[in-house]
C-alpha positions as CSV (number, residue, x, y, z in Angstrom):
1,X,86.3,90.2,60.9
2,X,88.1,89.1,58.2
3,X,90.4,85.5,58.3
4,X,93.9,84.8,58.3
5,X,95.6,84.2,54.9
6,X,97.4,80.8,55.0
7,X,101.3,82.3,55.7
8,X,99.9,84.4,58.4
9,X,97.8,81.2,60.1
10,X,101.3,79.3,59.3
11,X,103.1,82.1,61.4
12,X,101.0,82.6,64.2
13,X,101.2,78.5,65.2
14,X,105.2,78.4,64.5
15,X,105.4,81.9,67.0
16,X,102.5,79.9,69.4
17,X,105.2,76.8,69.5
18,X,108.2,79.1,70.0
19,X,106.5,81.1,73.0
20,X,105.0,78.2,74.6
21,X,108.7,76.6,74.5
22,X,110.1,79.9,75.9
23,X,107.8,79.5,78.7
24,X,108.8,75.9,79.4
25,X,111.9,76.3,80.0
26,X,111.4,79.4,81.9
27,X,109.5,77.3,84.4
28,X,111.6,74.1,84.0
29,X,114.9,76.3,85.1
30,X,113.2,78.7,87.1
31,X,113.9,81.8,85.0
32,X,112.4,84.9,85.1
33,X,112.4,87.1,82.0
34,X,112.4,90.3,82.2
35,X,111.7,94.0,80.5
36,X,114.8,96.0,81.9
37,X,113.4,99.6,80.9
38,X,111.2,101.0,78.8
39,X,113.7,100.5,75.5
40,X,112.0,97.0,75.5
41,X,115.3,94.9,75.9
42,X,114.7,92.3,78.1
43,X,117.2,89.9,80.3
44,X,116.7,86.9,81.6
45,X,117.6,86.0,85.3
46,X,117.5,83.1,87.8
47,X,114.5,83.8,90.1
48,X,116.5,82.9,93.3
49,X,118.9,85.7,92.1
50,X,116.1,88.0,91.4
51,X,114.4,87.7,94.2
52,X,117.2,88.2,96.9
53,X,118.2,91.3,95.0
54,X,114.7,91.6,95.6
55,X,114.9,92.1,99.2
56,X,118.2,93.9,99.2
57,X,117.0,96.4,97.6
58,X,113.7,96.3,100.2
59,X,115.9,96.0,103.0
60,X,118.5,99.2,102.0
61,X,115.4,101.3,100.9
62,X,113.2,100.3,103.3
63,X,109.9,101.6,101.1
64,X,108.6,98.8,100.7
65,X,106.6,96.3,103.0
66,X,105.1,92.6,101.1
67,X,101.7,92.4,101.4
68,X,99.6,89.3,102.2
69,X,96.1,90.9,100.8
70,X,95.1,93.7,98.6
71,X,93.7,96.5,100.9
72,X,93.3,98.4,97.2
73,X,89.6,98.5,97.1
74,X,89.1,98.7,100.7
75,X,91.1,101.8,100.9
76,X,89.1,103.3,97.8
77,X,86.1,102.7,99.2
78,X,87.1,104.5,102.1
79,X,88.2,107.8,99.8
80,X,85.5,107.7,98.4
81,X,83.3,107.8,101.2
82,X,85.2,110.5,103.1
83,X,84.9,112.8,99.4
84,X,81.4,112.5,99.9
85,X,80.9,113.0,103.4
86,X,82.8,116.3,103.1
87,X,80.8,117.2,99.9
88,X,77.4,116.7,100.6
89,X,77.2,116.3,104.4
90,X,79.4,118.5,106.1
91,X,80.3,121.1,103.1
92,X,84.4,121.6,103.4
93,X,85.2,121.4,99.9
94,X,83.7,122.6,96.8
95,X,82.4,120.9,94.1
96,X,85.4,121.5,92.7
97,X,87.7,120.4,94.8
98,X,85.7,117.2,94.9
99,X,85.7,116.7,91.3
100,X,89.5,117.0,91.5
101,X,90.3,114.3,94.6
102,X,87.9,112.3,93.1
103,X,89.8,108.9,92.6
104,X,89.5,107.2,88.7
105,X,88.3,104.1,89.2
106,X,89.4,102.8,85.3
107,X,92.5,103.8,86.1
108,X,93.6,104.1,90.0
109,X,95.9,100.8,91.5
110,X,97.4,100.4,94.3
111,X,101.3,101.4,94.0
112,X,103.9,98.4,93.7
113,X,107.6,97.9,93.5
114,X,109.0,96.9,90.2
115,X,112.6,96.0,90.3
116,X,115.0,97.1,87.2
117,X,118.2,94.1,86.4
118,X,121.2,95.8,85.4
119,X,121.9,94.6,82.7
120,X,125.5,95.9,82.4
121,X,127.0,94.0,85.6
């Protein structure tokens, strides 16, 4: 791994400062910033505002229920165990089949509401 040339070692601690400053005052004012879409703009809101819009939108919709634990791995577990009971004990799907409903474990997580600002109201 090669070092850091002086400018860029100069850079990094004057973009440290300026992030750690941004996060400071995100905390100190209780802001939350936020990516709005995927066209990387971001906006920055008051978390009390944020998170009543929160559960307006949870309350209209009603899709989504808070959680107070993570039943993600108990669940998988579960899949998984069924998939090979129905493999290998009792024989109702194929090989294929279970190579298909088999869950990823790299990349399998447990589905979550994310919450958009609109950022033109």
């Amino acid at each position: 791994m090669t070092s850091l040339s002086l400018s860029d070692r100069i850079r990094v601690q004057r973009e440290s400062k300026i992030v750690k400053s941004i996060q400071l005052k995100l905390k100190k004012y209780k802001l939350i910033l936020r990516e709005t879409d995927k066209s990387g703009v971001f906006c920055i809101l008051r978390a009390m505002d944020h998170e009543q819009k929160v559960q307006e939108y949870r309350d209209k919709t009603k899709a989504y229920k808070e959680l107070t634990s993570n039943p993600f791995e108990a669940t998988l577990n579960k899949v998984i165990r069924l998939l090979n009971d129905l493999r290998a004990k009792q024989r109702k799907i194929t090989a294929w089949q279970y190579k298909e409903m088999f869950p990823n474990v790299k990349t399998c997580k447990l589905a979550y509401m994310y919450f958009n600002p609109k950022t033109h109201k």
